[in-house]
C-alpha positions, 0 to 999 in steps of 0.5 A: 505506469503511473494511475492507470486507472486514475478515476478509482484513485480519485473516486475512493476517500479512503484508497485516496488518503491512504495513498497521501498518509503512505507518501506523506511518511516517505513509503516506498515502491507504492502499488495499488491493485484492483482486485475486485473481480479476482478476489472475495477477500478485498477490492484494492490491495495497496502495497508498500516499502519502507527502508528498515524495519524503523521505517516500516513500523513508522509507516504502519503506526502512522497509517493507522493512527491518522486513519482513525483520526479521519474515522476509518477503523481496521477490520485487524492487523499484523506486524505492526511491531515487527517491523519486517511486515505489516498488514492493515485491513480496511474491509474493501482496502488491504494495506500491506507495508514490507521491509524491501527484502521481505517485499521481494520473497512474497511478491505479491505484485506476481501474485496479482500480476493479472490485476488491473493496475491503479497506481505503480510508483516502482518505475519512478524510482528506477527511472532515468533520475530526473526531477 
């Protein structure tokens, strides 16, 4: 299922880049949920893997760095050393990067199973191994 909602994709700067700074440092299983008729905490939750905790670290550090570079300051975050789970949020966008296991334990794509789907890369992956 892929951009199923692509005109929120396209119309939003900074759901856009983040989306480009993720793939361009090789994040994983990229999800992007559409919640803002079901949560009052954010509208877009963007979830990602990295492959080792060096992965994940890169990937958040990164993600955070360029952002800034572009203008776009994080309201917090958490992890981002930790390596296992990192949390950046950007008011209107959560970002969250997970070590693949610690992805499945939370399962946040369940938890927000009734979310409109923006962006799933996950059945790319798996699929049938042709470029």
């Amino acid at each position: 299922m892929i951009e199923k909602k692509s005109s929120d994709l396209q119309g939003n700067k900074k759901l856009l880049l983040i989306k480009d700074l993720l793939e361009e440092k090789k994040a994983e299983n990229l999800v992007i949920l559409d919640l803002k008729d079901l949560s009052s905490v954010t509208d877009i939750l963007v979830v990602a893997s990295g492959h080792s905790d060096r992965h994940v670290q890169a990937v958040s550090e990164f993600l955070s760095q360029e952002m800034k570079k572009q203008g776009f300051f994080p309201l917090g975050s958490e992890g981002l050393q930790g390596g296992r789970w990192a949390l950046i949020d950007y008011g209107e966008i959560v970002v969250h990067v997970f070590y693949n296991e610690t992805r499945l334990h939370y399962d946040l794509e369940g938890v927000w199973r009734d979310a409109p789907v923006i962006l799933d890369e996950r059945q790319m992956d798996s699929g049938s191994g042709t470029n």
